[in-house]
C-alpha positions as CSV (number, residue, x, y, z in Angstrom):
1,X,5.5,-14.6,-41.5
2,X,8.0,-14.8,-38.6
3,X,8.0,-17.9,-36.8
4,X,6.2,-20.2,-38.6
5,X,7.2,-23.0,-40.5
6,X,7.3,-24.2,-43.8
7,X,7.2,-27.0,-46.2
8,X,9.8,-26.4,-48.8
9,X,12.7,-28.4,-50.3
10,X,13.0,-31.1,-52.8
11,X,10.4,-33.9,-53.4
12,X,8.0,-32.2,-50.8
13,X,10.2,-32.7,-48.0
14,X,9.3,-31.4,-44.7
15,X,12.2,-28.8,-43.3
16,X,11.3,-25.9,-40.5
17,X,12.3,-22.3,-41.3
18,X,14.3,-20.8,-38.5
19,X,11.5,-18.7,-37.4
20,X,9.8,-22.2,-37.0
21,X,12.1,-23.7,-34.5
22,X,12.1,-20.2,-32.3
23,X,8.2,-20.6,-33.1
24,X,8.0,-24.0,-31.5
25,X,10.8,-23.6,-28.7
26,X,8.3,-20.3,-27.5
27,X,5.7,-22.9,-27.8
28,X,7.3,-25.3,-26.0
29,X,8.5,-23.0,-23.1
30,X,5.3,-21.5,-22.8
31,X,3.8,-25.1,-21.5
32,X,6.8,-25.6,-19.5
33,X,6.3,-22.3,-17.9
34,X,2.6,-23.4,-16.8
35,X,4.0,-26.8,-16.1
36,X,6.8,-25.1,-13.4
37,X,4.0,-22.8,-12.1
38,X,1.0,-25.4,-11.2
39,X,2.3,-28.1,-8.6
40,X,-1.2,-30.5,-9.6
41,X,-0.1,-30.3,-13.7
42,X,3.9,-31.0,-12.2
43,X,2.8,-34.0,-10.3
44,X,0.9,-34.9,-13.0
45,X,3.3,-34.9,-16.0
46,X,5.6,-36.5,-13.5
47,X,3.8,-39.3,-14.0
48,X,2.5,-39.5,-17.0
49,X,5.7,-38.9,-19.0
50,X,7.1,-41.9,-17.6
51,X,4.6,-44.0,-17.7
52,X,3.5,-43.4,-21.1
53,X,6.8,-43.5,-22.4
54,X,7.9,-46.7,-20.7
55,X,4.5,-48.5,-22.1
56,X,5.4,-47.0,-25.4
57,X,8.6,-48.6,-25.1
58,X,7.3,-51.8,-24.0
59,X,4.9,-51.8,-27.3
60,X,7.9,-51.2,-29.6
61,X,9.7,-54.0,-27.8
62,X,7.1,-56.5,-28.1
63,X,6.4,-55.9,-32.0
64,X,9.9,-55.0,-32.7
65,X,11.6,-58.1,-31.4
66,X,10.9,-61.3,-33.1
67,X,13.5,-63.7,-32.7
68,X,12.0,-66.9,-31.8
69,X,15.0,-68.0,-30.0
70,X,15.4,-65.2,-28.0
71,X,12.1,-63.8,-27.2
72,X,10.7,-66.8,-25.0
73,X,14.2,-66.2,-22.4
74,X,14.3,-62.8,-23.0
75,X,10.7,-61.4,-22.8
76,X,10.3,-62.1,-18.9
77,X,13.9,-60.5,-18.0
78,X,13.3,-57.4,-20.6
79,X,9.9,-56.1,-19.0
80,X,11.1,-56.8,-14.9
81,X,13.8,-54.6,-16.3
82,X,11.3,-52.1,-18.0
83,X,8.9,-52.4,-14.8
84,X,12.3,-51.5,-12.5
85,X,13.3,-48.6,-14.8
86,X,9.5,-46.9,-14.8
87,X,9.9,-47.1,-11.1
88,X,13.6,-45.3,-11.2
89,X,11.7,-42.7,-13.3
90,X,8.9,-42.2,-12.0
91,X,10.7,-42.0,-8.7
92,X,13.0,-39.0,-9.0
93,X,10.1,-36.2,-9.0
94,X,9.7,-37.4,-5.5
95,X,13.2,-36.3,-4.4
96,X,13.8,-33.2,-3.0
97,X,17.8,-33.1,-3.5
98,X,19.3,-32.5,-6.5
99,X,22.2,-35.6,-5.6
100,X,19.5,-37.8,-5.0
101,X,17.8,-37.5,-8.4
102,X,20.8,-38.1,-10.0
103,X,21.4,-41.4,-8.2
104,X,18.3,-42.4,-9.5
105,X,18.8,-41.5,-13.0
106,X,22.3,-42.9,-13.2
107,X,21.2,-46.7,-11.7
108,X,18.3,-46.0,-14.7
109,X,20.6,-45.5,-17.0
110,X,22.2,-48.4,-16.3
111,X,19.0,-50.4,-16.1
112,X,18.1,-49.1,-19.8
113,X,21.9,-50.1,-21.3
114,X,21.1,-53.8,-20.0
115,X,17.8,-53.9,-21.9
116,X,18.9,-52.5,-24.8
117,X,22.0,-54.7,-25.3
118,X,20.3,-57.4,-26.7
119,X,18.2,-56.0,-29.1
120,X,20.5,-56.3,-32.0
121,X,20.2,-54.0,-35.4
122,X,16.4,-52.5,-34.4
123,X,17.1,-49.2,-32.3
124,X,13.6,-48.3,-31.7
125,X,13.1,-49.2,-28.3
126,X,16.3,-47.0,-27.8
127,X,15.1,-44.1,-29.3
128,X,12.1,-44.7,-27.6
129,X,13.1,-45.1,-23.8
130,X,16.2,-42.3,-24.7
131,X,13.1,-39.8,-25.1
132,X,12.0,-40.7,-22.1
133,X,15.0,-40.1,-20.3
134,X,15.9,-36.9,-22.0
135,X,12.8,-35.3,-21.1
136,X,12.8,-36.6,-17.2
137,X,16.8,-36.0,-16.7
138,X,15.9,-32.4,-17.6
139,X,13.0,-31.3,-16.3
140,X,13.5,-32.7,-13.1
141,X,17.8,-31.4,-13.1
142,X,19.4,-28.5,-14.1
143,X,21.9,-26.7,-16.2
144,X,25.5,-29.1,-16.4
145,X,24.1,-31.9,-13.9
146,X,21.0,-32.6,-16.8
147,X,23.2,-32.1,-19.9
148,X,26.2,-34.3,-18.4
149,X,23.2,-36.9,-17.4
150,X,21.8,-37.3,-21.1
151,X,25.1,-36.9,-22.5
152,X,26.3,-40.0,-20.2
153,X,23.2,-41.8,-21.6
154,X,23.8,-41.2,-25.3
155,X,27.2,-42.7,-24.9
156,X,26.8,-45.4,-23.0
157,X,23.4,-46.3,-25.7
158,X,25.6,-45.6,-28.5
159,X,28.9,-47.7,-27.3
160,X,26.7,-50.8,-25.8
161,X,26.3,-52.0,-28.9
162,X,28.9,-54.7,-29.7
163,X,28.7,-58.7,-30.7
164,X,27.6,-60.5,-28.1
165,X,26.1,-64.2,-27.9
166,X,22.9,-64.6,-25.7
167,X,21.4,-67.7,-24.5
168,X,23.6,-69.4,-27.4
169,X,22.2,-67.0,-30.2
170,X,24.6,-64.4,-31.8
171,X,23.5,-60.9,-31.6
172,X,23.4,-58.7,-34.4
173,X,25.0,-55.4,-34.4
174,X,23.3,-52.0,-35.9
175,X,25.1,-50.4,-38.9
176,X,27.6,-47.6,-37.9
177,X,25.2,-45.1,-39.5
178,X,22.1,-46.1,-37.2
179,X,24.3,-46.4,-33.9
180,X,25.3,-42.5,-35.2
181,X,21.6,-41.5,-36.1
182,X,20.9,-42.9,-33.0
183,X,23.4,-40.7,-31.1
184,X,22.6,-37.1,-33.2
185,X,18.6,-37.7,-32.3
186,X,19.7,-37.8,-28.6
187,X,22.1,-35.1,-28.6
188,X,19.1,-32.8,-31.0
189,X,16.8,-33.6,-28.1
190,X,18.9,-32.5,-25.1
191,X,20.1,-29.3,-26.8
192,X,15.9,-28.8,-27.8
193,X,14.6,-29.7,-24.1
194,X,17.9,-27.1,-22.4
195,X,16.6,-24.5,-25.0
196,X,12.8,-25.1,-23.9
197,X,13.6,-25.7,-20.3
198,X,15.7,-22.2,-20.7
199,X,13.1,-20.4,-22.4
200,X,10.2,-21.8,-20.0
201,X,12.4,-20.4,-16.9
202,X,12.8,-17.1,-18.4
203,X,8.8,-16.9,-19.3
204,X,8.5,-18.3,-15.6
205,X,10.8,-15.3,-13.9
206,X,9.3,-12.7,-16.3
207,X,5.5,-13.7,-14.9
208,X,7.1,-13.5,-11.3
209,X,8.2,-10.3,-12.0
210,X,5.1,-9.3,-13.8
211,X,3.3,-10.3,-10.8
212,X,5.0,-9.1,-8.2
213,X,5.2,-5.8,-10.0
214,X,1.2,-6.6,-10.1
215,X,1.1,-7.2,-6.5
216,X,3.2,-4.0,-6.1
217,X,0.5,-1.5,-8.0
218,X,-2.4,-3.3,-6.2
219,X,-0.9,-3.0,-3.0
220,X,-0.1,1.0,-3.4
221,X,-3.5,1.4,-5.3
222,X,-4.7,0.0,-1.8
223,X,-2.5,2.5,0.3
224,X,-3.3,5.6,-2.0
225,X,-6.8,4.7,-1.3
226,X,-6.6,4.5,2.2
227,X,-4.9,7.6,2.0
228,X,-7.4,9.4,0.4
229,X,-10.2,7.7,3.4
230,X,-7.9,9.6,5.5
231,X,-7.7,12.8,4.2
232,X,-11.5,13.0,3.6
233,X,-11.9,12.0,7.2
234,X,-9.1,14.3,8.9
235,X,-10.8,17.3,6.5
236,X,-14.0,16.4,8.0
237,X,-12.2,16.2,11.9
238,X,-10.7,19.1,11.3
239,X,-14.2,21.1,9.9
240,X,-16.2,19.6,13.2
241,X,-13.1,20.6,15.3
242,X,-12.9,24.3,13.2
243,X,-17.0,24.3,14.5
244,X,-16.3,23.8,17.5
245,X,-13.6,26.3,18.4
246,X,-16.0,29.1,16.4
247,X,-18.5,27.8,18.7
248,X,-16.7,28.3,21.7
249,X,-15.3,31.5,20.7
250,X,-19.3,33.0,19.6
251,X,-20.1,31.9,23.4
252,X,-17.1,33.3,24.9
253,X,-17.9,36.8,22.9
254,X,-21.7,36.9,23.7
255,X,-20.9,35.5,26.9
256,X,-17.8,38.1,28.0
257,X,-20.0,41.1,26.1
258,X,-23.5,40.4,27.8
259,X,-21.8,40.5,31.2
260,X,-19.7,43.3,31.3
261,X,-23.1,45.2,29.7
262,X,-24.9,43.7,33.0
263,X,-22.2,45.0,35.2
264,X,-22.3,48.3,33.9
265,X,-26.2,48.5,33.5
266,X,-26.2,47.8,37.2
267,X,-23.5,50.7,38.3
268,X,-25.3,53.1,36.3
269,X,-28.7,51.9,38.1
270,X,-26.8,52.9,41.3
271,X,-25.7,56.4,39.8
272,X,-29.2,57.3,38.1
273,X,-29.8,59.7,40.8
274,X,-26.6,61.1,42.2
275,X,-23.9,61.6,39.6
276,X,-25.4,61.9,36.0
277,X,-21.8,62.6,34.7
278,X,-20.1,59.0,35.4
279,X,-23.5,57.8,34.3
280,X,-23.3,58.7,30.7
281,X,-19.5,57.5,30.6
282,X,-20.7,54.8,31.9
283,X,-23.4,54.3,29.0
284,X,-21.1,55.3,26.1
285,X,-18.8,52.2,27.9
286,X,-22.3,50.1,27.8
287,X,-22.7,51.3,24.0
288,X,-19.1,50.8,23.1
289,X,-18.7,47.0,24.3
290,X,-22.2,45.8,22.9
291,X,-20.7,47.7,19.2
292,X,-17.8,45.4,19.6
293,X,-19.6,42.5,21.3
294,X,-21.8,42.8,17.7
295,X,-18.7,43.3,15.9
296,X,-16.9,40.2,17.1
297,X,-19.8,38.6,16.7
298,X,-20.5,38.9,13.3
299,X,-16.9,38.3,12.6
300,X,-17.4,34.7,13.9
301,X,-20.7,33.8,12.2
302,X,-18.6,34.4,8.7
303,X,-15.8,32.2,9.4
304,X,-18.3,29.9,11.1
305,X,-20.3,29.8,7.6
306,X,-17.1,30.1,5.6
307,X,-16.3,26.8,7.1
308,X,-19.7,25.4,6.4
309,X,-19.5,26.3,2.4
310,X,-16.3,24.9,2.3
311,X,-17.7,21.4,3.2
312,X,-18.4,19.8,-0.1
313,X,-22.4,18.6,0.2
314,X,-24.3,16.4,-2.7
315,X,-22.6,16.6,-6.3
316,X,-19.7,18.7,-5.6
317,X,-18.6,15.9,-3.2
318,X,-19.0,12.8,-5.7
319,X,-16.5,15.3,-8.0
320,X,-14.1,15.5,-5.3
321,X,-14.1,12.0,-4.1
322,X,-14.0,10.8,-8.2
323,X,-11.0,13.3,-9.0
324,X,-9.5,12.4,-6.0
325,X,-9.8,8.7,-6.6
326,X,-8.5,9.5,-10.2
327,X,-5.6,11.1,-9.4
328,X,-4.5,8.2,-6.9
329,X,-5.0,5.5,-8.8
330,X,-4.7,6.7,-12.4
331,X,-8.1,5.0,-13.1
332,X,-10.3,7.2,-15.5
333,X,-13.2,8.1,-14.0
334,X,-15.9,9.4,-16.4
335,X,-18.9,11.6,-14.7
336,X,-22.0,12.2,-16.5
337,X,-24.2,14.5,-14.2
338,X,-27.3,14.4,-16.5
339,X,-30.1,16.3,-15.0
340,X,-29.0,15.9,-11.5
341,X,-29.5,19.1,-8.9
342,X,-26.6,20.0,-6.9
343,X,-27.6,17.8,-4.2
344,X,-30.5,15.6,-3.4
345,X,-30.6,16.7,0.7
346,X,-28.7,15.5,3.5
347,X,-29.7,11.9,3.9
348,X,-29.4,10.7,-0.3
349,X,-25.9,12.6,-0.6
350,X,-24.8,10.5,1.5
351,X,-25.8,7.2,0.2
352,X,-24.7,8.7,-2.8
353,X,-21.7,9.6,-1.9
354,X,-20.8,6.3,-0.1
355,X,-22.4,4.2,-3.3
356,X,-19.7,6.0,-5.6
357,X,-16.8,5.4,-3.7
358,X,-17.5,1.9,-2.5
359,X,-18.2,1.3,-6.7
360,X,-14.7,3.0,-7.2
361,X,-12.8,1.3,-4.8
362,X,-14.0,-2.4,-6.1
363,X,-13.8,-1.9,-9.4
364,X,-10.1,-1.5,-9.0
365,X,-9.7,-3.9,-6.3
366,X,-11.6,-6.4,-7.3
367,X,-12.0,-6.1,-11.2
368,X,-8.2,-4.5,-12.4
369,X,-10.5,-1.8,-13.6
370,X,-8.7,0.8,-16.1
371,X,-11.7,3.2,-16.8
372,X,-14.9,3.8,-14.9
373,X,-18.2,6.1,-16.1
374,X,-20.3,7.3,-13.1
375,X,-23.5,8.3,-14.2
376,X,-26.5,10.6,-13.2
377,X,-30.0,10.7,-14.4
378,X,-33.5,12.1,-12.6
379,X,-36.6,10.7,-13.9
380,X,-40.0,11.3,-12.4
381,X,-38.6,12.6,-9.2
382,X,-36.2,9.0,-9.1
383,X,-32.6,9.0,-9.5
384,X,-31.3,6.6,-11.6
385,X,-27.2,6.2,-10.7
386,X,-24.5,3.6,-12.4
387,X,-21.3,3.2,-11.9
388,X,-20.1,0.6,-14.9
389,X,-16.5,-0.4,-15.6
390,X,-14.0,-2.5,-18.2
391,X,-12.7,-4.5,-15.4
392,X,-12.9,-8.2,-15.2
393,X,-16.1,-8.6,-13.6
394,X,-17.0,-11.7,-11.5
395,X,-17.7,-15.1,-12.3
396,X,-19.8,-15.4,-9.3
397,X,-21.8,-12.6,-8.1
398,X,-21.6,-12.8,-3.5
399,X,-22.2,-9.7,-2.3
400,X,-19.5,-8.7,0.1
401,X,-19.8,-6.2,3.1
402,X,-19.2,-3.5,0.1
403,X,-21.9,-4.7,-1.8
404,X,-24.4,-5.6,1.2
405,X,-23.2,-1.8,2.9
406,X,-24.5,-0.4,-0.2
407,X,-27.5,-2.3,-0.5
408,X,-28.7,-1.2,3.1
409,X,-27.7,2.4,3.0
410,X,-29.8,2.4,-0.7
411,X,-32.8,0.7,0.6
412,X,-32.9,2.4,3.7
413,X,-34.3,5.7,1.5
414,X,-36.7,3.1,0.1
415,X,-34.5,2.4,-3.5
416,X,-33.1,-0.6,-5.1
417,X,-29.8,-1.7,-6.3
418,X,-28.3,-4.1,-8.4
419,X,-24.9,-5.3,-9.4
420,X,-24.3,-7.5,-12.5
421,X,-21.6,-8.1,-15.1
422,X,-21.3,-6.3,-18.5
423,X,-20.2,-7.3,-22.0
424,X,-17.5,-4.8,-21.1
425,X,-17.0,-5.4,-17.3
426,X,-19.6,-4.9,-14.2
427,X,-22.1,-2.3,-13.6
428,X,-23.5,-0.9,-10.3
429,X,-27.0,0.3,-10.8
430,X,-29.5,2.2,-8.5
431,X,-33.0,3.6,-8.1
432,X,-33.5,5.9,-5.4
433,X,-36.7,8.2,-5.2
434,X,-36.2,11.6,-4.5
435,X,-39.8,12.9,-2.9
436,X,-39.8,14.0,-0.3
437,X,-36.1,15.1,-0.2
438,X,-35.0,14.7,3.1
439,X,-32.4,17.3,4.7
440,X,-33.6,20.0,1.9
């Protein structure tokens, strides 16, 4: 399989397959992603790297070095030194400069190259504090300042080691092929930290992008459903305003017809007796304005219901609002009607109505919701409504004004609701009784 290793070679000997390496570098740069994205787990590491890697140092020394005549002068010096460079280390996280941090790994690499001078042909304890170093010079640096840093340091561990004498003891020099072994483990682990450190700042600018991309759809999701608050309430503004003008204009007919018909009934009062022929025209007049007074009339009452219809009442609203919501946010909305009537009366469609949207609109804000299943069911004159989603539910249930809105509007026609998380998401749930139906 890609990207795992494997034990293979001669006499059982333990070599990674190239897909291993890439295996542990994704590995690798995954933690180093999480450890540039949480500033508690940075401050942390900060500390415990160095700490654990000087006291692992120390431990090496202290078994390592056994030279009777050397270890009574030497011990004392070697851990002020090792207490000094811990500091150095531990140190340069708190620096906010990039010059700053290199000061303070230069004067610890020079603190290091004094304690490992005497140490002779053992080069544990430079193996030792060199991983240390490595992994501090770059994580806390980047790019040519880190890799010149840790390059400096393998050179100056690798070339310290020369014949010296020491409190009147000759030291002993490591074989060419250790001092190189040495130098090839340091060099392995700079190139393996820039490739980690490279891979865990590309993971890191992909999730950026991933969530500001994130933070992009949420934020539009939020505008789209805005929008579509607004265009429900500017179609209802502009039915109440549509009433109202058909109002005005049914008063102004009635009102414009009944009062020429009163002037003329009272002109032909005046003529009953003398001139019977302006008296009829004045009747046909009478008969011809309270035809069109009728006409006109009627011609309003149409648009007036036309407008009515066209307000969407009970289930035919839920549809709208659901395909509307749908077509905003790309959320599949499922709607299973059941048994339901075409509307439950004035007062319940409402609730209704307001219970569905509020469900839609926080199972996308609040759960990342990608599918949603509205459904209807009357049993013994109660209706049983769900609205259930695939979201991520909650890991502490406090209703919000959504929640607590619907709860009030629910149990003000005497139901119940309750909210709860699924195995697949979070549900909505409701029981609302149905006799009598008010508004019907």
């Amino acid at each position: 399989m890609h990207g795992s290793g494997n034990l293979r070679g001669p006499r059982g000997a333990l070599e990674l397959s190239p897909g291993g390496a890439h295996g542990i570098v994704r590995t690798l740069g995954h933690v180093f992603a999480m450890r540039t994205r949480s500033g508690s787990v940075v401050r942390a590491l900060s500390l415990v790297i160095p700490i654990v890697g000087q006291g692992a140092a120390g431990v090496v020394f202290a078994l390592g070095f056994r030279d009777p005549a050397l270890r009574a002068a030497w011990l004392p010096q070697f851990f002020i030194l090792l207490v000094a460079s811990t500091i150095l280390l531990l140190a340069v996280p708190l620096c906010r400069r990039d010059l700053n941090r290199v000061v303070l790994l230069v004067t610890a690499l020079l603190v290091e190259v004094v304690m490992c001078v005497p140490q002779g042909a053992e080069l544990g304890l430079e193996a030792t504090l060199g991983t240390v170093f490595v992994v501090v010079a770059m994580t806390e640096l980047k790019g040519a300042p880190a890799f010149g840093l840790c390059l400096a340091y393998t050179i100056a561990l690798s070339a310290s080691h020369w014949p010296i004498v020491a409190w009147g003891v000759r030291i002993a020099v490591p074989a060419p092929r250790d001092v190189a072994l040495l130098a090839a483990y340091l060099c392995f682990l700079t190139w393996l930290a820039g490739l980690v450190g490279a891979r865990g700042m590309k993971l890191r600018r992909q999730e950026e992008e991933l969530q500001r991309i994130d933070r992009t759809v949420r934020a539009l999701s939020e505008a789209n459903l805005n929008f579509q608050e607004l265009v429900t309430r500017v179609q209802k503004e502009t039915e109440e305003s549509e009433r109202r003008r058909l109002t005005r204009e049914i008063h102004d007919i009635v009102g414009y017809t009944l009062v020429n018909i009163q002037m003329m009934m009272e002109a032909a009062t005046d003529l009953v007796h003398r001139d019977t022929n302006e008296l009829e025209e004045i009747l046909v007049k009478s008969r011809d304005q309270a035809q069109r007074g009728l006409m006109d009339t009627r011609r309003a009452m149409r648009n007036f219901r036309a407008v009515s219809e066209a307000k969407s009442g009970g289930l035919a609203r839920v549809v709208e609002v659901a395909h509307i919501f749908e077509k905003a946010t790309k959320v599949t909305v499922r709607l299973h009607l059941g048994n339901a009537p075409e509307s439950f009366g004035t007062v319940i469609d409402e609730v209704v109505y307001r219970m569905v949207q509020e469900a839609l609109t926080n199972a996308l804000r609040h759960g990342n919701a990608s599918e949603i299943t509205v459904s209807f069911w009357v049993i013994d004159d109660e209706l049983r409504l769900s609205i259930a989603d695939n979201g991520a539910g909650a890991k502490e249930i406090v209703p919000g004004i959504g929640l607590s809105g619907m709860a009030e509007r629910i149990a003000y026609v005497g139901g119940t609701m309750r909210a709860e998380n699924s195995p697949y998401g979070f549900v909505v749930s409701s029981e609302i009784p149905l006799s009598p139906r008010e508004g019907s």
